[in-house]
C-alpha positions in Angstrom: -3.3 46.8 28.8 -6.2 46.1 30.9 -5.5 44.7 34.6 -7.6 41.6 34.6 -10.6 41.4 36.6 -10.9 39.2 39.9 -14.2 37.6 38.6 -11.6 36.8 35.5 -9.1 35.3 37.4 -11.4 33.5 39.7 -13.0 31.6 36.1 -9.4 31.2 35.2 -8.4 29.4 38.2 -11.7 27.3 38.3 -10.7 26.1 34.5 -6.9 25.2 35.8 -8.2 23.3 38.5 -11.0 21.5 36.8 -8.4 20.5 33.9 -6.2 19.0 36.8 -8.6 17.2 37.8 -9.8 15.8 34.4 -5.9 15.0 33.7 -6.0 13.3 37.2 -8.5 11.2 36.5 -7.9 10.3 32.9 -4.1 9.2 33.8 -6.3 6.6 36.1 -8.5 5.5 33.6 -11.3 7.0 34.7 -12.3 8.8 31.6 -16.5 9.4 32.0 -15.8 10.6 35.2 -12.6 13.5 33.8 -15.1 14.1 30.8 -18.1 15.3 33.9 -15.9 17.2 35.3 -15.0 19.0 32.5 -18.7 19.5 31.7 -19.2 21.8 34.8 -17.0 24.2 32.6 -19.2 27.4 31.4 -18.3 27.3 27.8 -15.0 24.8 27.1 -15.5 25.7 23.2 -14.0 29.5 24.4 -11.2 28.3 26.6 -8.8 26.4 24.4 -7.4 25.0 27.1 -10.5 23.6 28.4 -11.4 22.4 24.5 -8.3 20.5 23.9 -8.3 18.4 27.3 -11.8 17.6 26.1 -10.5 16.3 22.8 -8.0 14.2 24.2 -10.4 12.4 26.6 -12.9 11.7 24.5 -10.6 10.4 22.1 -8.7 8.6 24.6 -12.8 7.4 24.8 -13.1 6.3 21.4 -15.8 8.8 20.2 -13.9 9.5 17.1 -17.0 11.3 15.6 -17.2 13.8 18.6 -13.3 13.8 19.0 -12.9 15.2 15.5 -15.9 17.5 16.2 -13.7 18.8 19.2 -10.5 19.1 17.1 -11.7 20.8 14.4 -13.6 23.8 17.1 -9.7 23.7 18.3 -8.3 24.5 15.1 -10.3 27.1 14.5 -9.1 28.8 18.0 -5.4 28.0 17.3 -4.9 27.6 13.8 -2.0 25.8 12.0 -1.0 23.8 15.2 0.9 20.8 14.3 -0.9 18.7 17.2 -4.0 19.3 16.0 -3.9 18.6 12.7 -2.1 15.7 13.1 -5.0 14.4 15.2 -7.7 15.6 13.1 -5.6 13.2 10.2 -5.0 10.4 12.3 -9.2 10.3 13.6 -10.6 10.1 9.7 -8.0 7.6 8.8 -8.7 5.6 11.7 -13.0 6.0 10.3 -11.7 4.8 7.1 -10.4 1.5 8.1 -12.0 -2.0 7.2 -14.1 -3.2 9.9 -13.0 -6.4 9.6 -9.3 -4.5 11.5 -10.8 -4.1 15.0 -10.8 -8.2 15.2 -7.3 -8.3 14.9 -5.9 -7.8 18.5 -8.6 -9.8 19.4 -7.6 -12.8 17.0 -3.7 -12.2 17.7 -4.1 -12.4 21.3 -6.5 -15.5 21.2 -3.5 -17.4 18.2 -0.7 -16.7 21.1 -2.4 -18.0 24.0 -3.5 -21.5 21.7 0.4 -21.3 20.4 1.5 -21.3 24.2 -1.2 -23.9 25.7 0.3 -26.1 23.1 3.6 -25.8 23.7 3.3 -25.9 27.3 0.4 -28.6 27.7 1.8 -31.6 29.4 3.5 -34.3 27.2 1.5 -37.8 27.0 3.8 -39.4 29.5 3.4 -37.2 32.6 -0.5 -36.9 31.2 -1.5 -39.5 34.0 0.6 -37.4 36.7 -1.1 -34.1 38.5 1.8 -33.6 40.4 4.9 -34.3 41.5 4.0 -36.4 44.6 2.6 -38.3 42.8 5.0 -39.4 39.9 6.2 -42.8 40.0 9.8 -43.4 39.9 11.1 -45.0 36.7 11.6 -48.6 37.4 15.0 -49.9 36.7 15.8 -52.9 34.7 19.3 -54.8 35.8 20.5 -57.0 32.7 21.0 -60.4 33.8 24.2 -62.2 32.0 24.0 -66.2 31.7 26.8 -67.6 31.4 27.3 -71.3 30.5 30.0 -73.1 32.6 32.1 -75.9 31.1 33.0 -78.6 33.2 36.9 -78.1 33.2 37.7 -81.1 36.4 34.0 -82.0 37.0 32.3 -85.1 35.7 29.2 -83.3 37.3 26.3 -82.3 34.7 27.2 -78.9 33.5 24.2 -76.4 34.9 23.9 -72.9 34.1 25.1 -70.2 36.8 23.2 -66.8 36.7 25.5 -64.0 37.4 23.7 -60.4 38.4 25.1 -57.0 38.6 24.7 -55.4 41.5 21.6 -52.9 41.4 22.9 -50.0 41.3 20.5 -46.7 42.8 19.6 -44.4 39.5 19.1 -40.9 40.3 15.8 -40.4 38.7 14.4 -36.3 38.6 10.9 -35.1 39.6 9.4 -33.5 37.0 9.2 -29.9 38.2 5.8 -28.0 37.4 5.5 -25.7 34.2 5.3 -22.2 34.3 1.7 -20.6 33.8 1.2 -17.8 31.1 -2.1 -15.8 31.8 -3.0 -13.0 29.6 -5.7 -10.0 30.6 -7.4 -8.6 28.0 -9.0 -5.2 28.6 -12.4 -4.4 28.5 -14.9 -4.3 25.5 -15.3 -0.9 24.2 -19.2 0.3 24.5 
């Protein structure tokens, strides 16, 4: 065996570093920029390792066209790898599904959020309150007995006597505010 040249393990260092990077900057979200950096790379299609961190940013992308592309140049440098194959499946079923299925998170998301405002929109009796200063306490209505009084002694006209309860202070609760749901949804794919 060979000792490997210095200009060998220079390239071999560059193409560690540079898939580092592109894993750096993928795990951030930042998947044009990993992909760029990856494009510096003298030939990724000869370094496997190169070629399959390509394949999973651009499918991580969404280029399921190109990502199978990629896949398949990997399979032919490491044949009969379970990873890849399973991908390479899992791209050209995702190309074969209806159109019509890429609404569906859309639809789902927009269902729960017109579920929720309903269920947490404000009943018709606080709808004239914005908040709590400026709810109105509930007004309290005493029951007032009359009683007719017979004369027992009197000879005096018998007259009506009005007996109140005492009011008596009714603890009444301020409607506390409702919690808000908000929902981000990420960004269109271009």
């Amino acid at each position: 065996m060979t000792a490997p040249t210095p200009a060998a393990d220079t390239a071999a260092i560059t193409d560690t570093l540079r898939i580092l990077r592109a894993r750096e900057l993928a795990d951030r979200g930042r998947l044009r920029e990993a992909e760029a950096g990856l494009a510096g790379a003298d030939s990724p299609s000869a370094n496997p390792a190169l070629l399959h961190t390509l394949a999973v940013i651009v499918t991580r992308q969404g280029d399921h066209a190109r990502a199978r592309r990629l896949w398949r140049q990997l399979a032919q440098l490491r044949p009969g790898d379970p990873e890849i194959e399973g991908m390479i499946e899992a791209i050209e079923i995702w190309q074969q599904r209806p159109a019509w299925v890429g609404y569906l998170p859309p639809a789902a998301a927009a269902l729960l959020i017109g579920l929720l405002t309903l269920l947490l929109w404000p009943r018709a009796a606080d709808a004239g309150r914005d908040s709590p200063e400026q709810a109105r306490p509930a007004t309290v209505v005493q029951p007032v007995a009359t009683v007719p009084v017979t004369p027992a002694v009197r000879t005096a006209p018998a007259t009506p006597v009005r007996n109140t309860l005492p009011a008596v202070p009714v603890p009444v609760a301020t409607p506390s505010p409702e919690p808000m749901v908000t929902f981000e949804l990420p960004p269109p794919r271009r």
